[in-house]
N, C-alpha and C positions, 0 to 999 in steps of 0.2 A: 881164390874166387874166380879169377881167370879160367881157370881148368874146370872149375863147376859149369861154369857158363857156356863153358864150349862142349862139354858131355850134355847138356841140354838141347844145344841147338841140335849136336849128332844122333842124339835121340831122335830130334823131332823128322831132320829125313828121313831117318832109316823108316819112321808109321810112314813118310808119303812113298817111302820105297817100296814099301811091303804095299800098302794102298794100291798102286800103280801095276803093282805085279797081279792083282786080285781082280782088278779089271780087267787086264791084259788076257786072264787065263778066264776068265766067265763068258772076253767077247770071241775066245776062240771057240768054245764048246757052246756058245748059241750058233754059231755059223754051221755048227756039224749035229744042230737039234732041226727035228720034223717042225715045221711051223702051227699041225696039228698033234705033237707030242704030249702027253699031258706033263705039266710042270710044276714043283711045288710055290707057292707065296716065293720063298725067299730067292727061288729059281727066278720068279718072272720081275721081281725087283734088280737083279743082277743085270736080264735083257733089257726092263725098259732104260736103267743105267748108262748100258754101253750102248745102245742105238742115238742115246740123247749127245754122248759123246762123238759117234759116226756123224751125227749131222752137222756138228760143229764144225770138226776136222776136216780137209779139204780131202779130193779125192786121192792129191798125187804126194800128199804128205808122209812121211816116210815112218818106221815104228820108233826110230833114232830121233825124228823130231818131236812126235806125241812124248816120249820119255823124257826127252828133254824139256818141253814144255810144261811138264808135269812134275818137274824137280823144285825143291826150296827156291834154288836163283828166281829156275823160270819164271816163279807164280810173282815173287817178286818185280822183277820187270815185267810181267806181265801188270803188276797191280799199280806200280808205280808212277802216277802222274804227273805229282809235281815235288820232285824229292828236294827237302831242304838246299839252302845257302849256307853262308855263312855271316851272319845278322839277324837272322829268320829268327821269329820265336816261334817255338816247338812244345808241345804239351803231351804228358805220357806220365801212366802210371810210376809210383817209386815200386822196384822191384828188389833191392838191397840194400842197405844201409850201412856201413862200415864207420872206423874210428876217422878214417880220413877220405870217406868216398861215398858218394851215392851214384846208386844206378837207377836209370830211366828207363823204362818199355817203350821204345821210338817205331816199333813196329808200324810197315815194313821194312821201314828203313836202317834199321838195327838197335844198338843200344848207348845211351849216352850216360854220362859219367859225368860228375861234378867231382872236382881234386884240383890238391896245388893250393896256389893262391886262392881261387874261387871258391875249393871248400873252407878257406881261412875266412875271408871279407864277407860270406854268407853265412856261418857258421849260427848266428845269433837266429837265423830264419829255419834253418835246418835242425835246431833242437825241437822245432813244435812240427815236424816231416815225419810220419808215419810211413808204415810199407803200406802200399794199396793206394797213398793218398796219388791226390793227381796236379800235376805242380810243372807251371810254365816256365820254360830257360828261354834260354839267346844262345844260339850257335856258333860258338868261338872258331873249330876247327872240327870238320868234318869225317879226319881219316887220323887220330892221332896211333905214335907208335906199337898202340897196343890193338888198334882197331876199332875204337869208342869215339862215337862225336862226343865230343868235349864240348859243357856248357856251361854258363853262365847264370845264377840264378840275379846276382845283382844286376846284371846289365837288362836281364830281362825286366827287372821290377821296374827299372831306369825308364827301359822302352813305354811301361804299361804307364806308367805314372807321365811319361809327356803324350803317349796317345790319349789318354782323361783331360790332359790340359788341354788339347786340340775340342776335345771333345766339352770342355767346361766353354772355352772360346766363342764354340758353335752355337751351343744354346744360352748363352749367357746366363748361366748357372752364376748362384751369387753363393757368397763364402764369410763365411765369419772366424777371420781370424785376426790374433793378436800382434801388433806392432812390436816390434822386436829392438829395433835399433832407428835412431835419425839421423842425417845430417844435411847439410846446407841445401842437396837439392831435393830433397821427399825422405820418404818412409821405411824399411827394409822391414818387409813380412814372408814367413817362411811357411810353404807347403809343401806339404808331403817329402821334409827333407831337402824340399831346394827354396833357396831363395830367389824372393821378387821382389823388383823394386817398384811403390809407388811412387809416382812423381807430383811433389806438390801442384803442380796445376790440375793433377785429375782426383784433387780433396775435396769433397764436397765445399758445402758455403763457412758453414760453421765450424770446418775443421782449418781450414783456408786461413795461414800467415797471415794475418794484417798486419803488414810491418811497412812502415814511408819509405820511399826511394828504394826497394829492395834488398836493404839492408842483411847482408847474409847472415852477420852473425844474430840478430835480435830473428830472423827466421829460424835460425836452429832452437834457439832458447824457444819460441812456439813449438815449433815441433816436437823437440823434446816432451813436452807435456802429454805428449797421446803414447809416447812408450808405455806399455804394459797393458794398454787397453784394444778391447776387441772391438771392429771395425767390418760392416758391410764392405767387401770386395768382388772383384770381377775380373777376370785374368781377359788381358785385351790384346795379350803378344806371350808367344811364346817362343824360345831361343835354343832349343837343344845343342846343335854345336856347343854354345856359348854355355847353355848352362846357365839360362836366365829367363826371369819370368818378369810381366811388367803388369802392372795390377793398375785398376781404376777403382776409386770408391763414387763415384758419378755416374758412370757410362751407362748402368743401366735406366738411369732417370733420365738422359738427355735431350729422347724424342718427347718426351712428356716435358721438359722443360724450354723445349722448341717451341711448344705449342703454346705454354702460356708468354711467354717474351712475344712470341708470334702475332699476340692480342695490341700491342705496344707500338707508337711510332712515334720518334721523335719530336719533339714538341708537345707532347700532349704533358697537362696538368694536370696535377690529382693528389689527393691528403694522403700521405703516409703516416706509418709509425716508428719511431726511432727503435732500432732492435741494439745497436751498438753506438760506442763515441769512442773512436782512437785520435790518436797524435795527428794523423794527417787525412782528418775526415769523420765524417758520420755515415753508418749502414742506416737508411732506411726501408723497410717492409713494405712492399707492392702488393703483394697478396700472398697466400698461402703460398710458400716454395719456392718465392720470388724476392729478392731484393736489391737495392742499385746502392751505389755510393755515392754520396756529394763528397768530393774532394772540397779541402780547406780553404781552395782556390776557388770555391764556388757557390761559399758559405755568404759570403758579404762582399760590397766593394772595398770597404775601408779593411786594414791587415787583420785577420784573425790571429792569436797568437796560441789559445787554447781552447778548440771548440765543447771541451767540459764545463767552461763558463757559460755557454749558450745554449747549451740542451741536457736534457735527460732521457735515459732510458726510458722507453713508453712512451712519451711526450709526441703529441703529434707535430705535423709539420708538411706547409705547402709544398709540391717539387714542382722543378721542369724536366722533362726527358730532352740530356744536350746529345745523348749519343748511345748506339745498340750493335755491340760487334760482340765476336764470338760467344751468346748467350749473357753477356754482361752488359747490363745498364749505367750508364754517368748520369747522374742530375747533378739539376745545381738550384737553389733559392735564391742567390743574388738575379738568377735571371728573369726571375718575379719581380726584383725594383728597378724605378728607372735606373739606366745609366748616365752615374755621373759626369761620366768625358763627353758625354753631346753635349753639355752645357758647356762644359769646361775648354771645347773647343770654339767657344764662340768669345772666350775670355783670356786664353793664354797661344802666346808663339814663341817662336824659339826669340832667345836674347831680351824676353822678359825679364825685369827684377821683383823679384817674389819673394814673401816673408813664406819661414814653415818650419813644422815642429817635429825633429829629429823621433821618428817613432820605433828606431829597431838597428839593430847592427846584425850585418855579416858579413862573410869573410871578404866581400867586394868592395862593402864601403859603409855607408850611413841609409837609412832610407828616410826621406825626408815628407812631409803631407801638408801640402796646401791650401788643402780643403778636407771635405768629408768625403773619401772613395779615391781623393785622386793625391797620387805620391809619387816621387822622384828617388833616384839614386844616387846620393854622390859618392861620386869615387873614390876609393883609396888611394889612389898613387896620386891624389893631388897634396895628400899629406907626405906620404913616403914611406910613412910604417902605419900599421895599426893601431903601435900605442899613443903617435901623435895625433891620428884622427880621433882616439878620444880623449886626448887633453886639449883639442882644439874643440869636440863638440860634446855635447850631454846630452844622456836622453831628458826628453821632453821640455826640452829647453828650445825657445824659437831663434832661428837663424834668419839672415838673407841671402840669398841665394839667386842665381843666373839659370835661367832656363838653356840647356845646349842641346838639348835635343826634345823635340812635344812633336808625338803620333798618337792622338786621339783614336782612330782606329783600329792600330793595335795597343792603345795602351799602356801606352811607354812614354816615360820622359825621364831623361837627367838632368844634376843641379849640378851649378859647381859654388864651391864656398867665397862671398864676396864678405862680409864684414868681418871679418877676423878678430877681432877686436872689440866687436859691441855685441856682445849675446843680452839680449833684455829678458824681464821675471820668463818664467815659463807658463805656462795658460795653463789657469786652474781646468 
């Protein structure tokens, strides 16, 4: 194959030798013709040839450099402006095809060659490569032992496939692809053979963990659930070194979703609709494409323990806007009723004896309610373990108890345990 290729290129000077020589001897016998000679067509195509040449050519230019300039190299460096690197992608006819090689038409710049590894790792792209077709590489090595730029078709695909991702980035081109894998922090979705990771924060609303306190593992077990399913995306970073892509399913909505939060300022009341009830909250519905959350904390004065008890889906419901940061709204309905600690400061201090009805354990101590909205904490380490603190106390059973700490303000007070000994019925 070698030796064909090279009786081709010897071919091709010897036509510009012979060329070269056919001008040389046409513009000598115009110089020793009458300039009213008569001459035939193909006579005054020869002249007006070699005068177009005279004009070009400088006066003091020698017949050694016309020649030379007129050879394969020359026209070469002559035509050559920006000849390949080595990274460049380069596109050229397939000119051969072998069991373990293809050749490229890289003209002028000569002939490149896919082998080796490269023709192994591309193999599967090179079964559907015809002669003629026209097929883009990556320039591995520009001068290998045999005289062939050696190329790349995989690295080229590599190249083309993150120039689209730049190019996805730019116009925010959206994508519909399938979730592949989850874990604790997002998504893992794969395009074009590479993977990207979304990150749970750039999940839309409804695709969005509701899970209390962050909980990683009850995040993965949500996440899990969108494995296998297709998913509006948006590639918002791309990583070539790294070999990483990072995906949004939000990002194209976020100016439009500026705009309606935009409408919104804190404080403001308005009827929503419950769209969801989790463990630690309810979603309510703002308007189309908009929704905030009441945290649990924000449902009532008095302790919520299961806000499933207290609402249903579709059900409406008062809010307040308590707060609006990155596109996300908090409300709350307790901030619709009065607050029971204004009153409640006008009626307890610290070193108060106060009767109250144990409404809840955890892991700090007892919580104890001495009213409607307003409750204390007693603490564990006045019992010494846990399991004494609940054979000294029971739910729902009333105690008496010492006020040792009341901040109305912030809403805070602890108990400490005084009758040890006399727990009376418990309040129906």
């Amino acid at each position: 194959m070698f030796k064909k290729l090279k009786e081709k290129l010897t071919h091709k000077e010897g036509d510009v030798k012979d060329e070269t020589a056919t001008v040389a001897v046409a513009a000598k016998d115009t110089e020793t013709t009458s300039s009213d000679a008569p001459v035939s067509v193909a006579a005054a195509k020869k002249e007006a040839k070699v005068k177009k040449a005279k004009k070009a050519v400088p006066a003091e230019e020698t017949e050694a450099a016309i020649s030379k300039r007129n050879s394969i190299m020359g026209r070469l460096v002559e035509n050559m402006q920006n000849p390949p690197s080595e990274g460049d992608i380069v596109e050229g006819p397939v000119i051969n095809i072998e069991k373990a090689a293809v050749y490229i038409d890289l003209a002028p710049y000569g002939t490149g060659i896919i082998y080796g590894k490269e023709f192994i790792t591309a193999r599967d792209i090179i079964k559907k490569i015809n002669i003629g077709d026209s097929i883009a590489a990556k320039v591995v090595d520009l001068n290998n032992k045999e005289g062939y730029v050696e190329l790349s078709l995989k690295e080229a695909r590599q190249a083309l496939i993150w120039s689209e991702a730049e190019e996805a980035i730019k116009t925010k081109k959206t994508l519909e692809l399938p979730v592949m894998e989850a874990n604790k922090g997002g998504l893992i979705i794969a395009w074009q053979g590479i993977s990207g990771f979304l990150p749970a924060s750039q999940l839309k609303a409804e695709h969005y963990p509701r899970v209390a306190d962050g909980d990683k593992d009850r995040i993965l077990e949500e996440l899990k659930k969108l494995v296998g399913k297709k998913i509006s995306v948006s590639i918002i970073s791309a990583l070539p070194k790294e070999g990483k892509l990072i995906f949004s399913e939000k990002s194209p909505e976020n100016k439009e979703k500026e705009k309606i939060v935009g409408k919104y300022n804190v404080g403001d009341v308005f009827e929503g609709t419950v769209t969801g009830i989790v463990d630690f909250g309810v979603f309510v519905k703002i308007e189309d494409g908009l929704e905030g959350l009441v945290h649990i904390s924000e449902i009532d004065w008095s302790l919520v323990e299961d806000p499933r008890l207290l609402f249903k889906v579709g059900g409406k419901v008062h809010v307040k806007i308590i707060d609006i940061k990155d596109n996300k709204i908090s409300l709350s309905i307790k901030a619709l009723k009065e607050n029971p600690w204004v009153e409640a400061a006008k009626k307890y201090k610290k070193d108060k004896v106060v009767e109250g009805v144990v409404i809840k354990f955890n892991k700090h101590g007892a919580l104890a309610s001495i009213e409607e909205g307003i409750a204390g904490l007693v603490h564990i380490s006045e019992f010494g373990s846990e399991e004494k603190l609940r054979k000294s106390l029971e739910l729902g059973k009333t105690y008496t108890f010492k006020i040792t700490l009341f901040d109305p303000k912030e809403q805070k007070m602890a108990l400490s345990f005084v009758n040890k000994d006399a727990a009376v019925v418990a309040k129906k």
